[in-house]
Each structure stands twice: as structure tokens, then as C-alpha cells.
N, CA, C and O of each residue as an XYZ file, in Angstrom:
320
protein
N      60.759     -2.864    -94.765
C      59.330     -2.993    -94.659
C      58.738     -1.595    -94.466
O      59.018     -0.840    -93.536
N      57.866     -1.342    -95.484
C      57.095      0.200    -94.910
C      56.000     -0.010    -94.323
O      55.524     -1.138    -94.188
N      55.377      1.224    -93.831
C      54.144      1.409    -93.504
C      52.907      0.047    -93.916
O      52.571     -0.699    -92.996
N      52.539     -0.085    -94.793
C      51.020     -0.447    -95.527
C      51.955     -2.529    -95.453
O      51.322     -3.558    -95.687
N      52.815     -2.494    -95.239
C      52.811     -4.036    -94.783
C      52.508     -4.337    -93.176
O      51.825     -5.283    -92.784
N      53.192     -3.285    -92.266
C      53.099     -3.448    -91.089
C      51.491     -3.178    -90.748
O      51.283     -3.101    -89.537
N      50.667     -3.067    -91.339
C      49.266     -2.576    -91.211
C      48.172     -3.728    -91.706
O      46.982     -3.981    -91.518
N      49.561     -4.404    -92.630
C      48.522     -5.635    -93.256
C      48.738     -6.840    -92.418
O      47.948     -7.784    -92.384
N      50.090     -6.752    -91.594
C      50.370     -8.406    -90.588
C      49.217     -7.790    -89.581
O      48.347     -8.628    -89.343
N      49.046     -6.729    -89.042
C      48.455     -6.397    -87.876
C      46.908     -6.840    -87.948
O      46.437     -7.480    -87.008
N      46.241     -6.553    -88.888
C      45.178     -6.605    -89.481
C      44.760     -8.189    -89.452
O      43.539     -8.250    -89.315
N      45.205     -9.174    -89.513
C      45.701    -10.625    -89.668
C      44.966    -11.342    -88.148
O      45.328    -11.384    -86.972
N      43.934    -11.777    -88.802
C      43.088    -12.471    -87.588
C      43.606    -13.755    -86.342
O      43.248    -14.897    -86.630
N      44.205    -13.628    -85.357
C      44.615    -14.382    -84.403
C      43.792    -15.975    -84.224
O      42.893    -16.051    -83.386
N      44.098    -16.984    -84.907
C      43.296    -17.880    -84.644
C      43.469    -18.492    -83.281
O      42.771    -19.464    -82.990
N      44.532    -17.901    -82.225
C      44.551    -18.769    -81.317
C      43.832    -17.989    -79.757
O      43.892    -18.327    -78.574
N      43.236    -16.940    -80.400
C      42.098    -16.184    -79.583
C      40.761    -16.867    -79.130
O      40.231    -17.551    -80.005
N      40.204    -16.813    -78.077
C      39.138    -17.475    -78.164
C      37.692    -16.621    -78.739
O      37.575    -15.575    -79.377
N      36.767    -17.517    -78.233
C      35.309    -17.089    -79.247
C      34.749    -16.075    -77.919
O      34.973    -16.281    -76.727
N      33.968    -14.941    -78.510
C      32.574    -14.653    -77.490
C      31.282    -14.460    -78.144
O      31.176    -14.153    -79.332
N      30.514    -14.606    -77.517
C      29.379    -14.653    -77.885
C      28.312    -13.512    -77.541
O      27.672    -13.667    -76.501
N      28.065    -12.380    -78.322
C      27.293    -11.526    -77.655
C      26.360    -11.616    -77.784
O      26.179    -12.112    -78.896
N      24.910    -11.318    -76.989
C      23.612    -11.172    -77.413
C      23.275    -10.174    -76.790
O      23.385    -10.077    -75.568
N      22.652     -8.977    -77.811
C      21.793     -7.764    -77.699
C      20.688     -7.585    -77.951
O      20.295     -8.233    -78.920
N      19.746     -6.757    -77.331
C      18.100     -6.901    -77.449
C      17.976     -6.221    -78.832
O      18.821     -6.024    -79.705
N      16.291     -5.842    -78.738
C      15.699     -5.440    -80.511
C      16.568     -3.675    -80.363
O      16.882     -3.056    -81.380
N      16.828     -3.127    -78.949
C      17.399     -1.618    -79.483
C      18.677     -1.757    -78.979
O      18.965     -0.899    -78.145
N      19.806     -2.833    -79.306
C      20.982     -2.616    -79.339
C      21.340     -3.088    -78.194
O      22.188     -3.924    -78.505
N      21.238     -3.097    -76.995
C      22.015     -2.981    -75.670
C      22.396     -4.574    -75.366
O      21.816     -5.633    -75.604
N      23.446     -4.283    -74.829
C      24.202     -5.688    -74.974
C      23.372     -6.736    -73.113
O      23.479     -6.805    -71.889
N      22.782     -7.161    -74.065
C      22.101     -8.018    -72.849
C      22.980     -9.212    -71.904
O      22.806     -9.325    -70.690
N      24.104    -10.207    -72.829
C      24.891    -11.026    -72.508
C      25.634    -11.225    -72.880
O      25.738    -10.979    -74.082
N      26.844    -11.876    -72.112
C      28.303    -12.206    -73.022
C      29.008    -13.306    -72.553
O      29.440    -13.242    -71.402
N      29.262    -14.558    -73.384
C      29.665    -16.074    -73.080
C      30.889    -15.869    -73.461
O      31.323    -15.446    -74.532
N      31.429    -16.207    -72.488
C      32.927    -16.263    -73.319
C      33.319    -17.885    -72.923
O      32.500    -18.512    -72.251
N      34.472    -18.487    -73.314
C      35.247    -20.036    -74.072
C      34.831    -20.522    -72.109
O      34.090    -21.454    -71.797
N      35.427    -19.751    -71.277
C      35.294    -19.949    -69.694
C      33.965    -20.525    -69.060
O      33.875    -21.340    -68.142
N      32.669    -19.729    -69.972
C      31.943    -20.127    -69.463
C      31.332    -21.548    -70.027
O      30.404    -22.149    -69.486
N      31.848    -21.866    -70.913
C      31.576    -23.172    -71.732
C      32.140    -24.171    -70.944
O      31.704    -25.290    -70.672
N      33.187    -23.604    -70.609
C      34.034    -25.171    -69.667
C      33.887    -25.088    -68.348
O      34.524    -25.897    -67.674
N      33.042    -24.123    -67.679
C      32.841    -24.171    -66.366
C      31.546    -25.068    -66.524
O      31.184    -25.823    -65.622
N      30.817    -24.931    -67.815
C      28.927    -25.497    -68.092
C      29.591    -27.182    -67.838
O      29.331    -27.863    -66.845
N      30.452    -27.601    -68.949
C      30.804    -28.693    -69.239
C      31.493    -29.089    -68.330
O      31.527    -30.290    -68.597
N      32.396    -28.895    -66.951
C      32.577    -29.816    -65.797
C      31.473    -29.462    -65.038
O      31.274    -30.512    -64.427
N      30.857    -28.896    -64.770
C      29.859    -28.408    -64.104
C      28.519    -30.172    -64.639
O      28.000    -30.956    -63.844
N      28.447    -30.168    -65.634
C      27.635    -31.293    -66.593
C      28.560    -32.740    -66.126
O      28.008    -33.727    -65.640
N      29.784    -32.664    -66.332
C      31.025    -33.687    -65.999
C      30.234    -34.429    -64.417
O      29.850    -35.563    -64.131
N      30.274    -32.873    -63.542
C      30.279    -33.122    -61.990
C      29.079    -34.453    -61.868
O      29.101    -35.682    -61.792
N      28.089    -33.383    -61.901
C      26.695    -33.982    -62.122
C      26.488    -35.265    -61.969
O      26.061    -35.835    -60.965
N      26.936    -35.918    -63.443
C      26.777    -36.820    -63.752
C      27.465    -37.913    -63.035
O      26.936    -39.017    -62.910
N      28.609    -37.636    -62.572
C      29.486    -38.567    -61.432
C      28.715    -38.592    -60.661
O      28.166    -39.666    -60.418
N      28.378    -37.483    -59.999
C      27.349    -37.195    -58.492
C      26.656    -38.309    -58.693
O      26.783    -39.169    -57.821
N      25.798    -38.596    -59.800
C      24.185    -39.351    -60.302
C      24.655    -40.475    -59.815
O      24.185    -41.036    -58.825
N      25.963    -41.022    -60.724
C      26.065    -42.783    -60.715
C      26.505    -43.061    -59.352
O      26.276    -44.153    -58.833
N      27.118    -42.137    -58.756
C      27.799    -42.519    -57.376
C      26.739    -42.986    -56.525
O      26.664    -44.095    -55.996
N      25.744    -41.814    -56.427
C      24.434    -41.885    -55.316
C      23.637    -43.314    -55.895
O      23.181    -44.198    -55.169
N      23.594    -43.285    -57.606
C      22.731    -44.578    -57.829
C      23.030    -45.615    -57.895
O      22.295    -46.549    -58.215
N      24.705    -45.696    -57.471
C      25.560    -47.172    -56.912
C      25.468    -47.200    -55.646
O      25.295    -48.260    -55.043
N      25.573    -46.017    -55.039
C      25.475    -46.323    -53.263
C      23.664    -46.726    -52.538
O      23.412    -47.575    -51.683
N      22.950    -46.052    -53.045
C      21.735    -46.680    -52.612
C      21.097    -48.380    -53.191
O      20.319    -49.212    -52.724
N      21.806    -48.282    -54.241
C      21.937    -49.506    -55.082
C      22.425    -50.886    -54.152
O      21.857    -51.972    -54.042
N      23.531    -50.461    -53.618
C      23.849    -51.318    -52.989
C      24.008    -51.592    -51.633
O      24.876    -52.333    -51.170
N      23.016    -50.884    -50.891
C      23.251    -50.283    -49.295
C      22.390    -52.031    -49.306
O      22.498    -52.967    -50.098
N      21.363    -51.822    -47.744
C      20.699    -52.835    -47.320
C      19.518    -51.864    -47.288
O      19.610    -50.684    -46.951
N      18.394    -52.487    -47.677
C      17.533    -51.672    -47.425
C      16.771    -51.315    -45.604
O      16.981    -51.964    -44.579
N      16.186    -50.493    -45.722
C      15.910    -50.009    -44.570
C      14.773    -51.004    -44.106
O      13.853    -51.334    -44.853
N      14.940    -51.529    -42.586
C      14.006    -52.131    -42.307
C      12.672    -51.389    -41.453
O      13.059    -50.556    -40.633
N      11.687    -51.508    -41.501
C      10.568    -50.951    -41.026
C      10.165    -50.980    -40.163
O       9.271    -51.821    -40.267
N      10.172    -50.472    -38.863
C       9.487    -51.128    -37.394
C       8.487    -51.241    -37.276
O       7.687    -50.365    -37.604
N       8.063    -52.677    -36.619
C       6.356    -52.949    -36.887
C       5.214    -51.670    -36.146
O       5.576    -50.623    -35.607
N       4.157    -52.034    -36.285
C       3.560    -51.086    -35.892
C       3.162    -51.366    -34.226
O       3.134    -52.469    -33.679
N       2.911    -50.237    -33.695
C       2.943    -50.142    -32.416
C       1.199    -50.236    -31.945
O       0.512    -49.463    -32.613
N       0.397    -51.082    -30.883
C      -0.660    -50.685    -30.485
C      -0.761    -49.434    -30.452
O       0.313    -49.025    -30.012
N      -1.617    -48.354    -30.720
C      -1.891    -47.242    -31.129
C      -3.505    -47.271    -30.109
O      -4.306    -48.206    -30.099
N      -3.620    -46.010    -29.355
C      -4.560    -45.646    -28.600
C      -5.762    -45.279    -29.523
O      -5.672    -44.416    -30.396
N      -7.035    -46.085    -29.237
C      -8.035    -45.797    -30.053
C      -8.783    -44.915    -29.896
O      -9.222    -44.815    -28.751
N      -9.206    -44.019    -30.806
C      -9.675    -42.548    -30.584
C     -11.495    -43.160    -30.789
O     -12.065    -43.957    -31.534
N     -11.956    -42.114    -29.487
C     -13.511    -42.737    -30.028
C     -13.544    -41.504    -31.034
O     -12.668    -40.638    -31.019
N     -14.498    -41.496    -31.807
C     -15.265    -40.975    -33.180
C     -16.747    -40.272    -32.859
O     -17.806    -40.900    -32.852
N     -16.637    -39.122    -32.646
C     -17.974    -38.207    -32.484
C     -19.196    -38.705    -33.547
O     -20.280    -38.121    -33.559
């Protein structure tokens, strides 16, 4: 094998690399960068959530509701 093959496997795009995502403003400067990590921290992060939701809207769902204590004689204010 010479030279100009070992240059052409190297060259040979890794599909098992992950993605990033850059975004730079209108003069170049790299404003942000997503990488595969932050996708799956978004998506259990979204996962969590949503458990959180049904849990709280099964547990109040099915509590007893709160009963109200009647009202108390209350001291009457005279009115200027």
C-alpha cells in the first residue's frame, strides 16, 4: 500500500460519529454548539416532565377533596 491510498481510507467519513450543530452570528463568531448529548438530556428531560404531569394529575385526581371550615362569627366593623 503506498502513500495516496493511506490518505484516501483516512479521508473516509466516520458514520458512527455523532452530529453537532453550530450556529454563528452575521460576522462569523460561533454563538452555539448542540451536540447528540444535548438532544438526549432535552428528550429525558421532556420524558421526566411528562411522568411528573400524569403522576400529580392521578394523585390530586384521586385524593379526597379538601373540606372547608365553615365560617366563623366574624366581629362587625362599624363603617365611617
Amino acid at each position: 500500500m503506498n502513500q495516496f491510498e493511506s490518505r484516501q481510507s483516512q479521508s473516509q467519513l466516520n458514520k458512527n460519529e455523532g452530529w453537532v450543530v453550530q450556529v454563528y452570528s452575521s460576522n462569523r463568531r460561533l454563538l452555539c454548539m448542540l451536540e447528540p448529548s444535548h438532544g438526549w438530556i432535552f428528550l429525558i428531560g421532556c420524558g421526566f416532565g411528562l411522568l411528573l404531569s400524569v403522576i400529580w394529575f392521578n394523585a390530586t385526581r384521586n385524593s379526597p377533596p379538601l373540606e372547608s371550615t365553615p365560617p366563623t362569627d366574624s366581629l362587625i366593623l362599624p363603617v365611617d
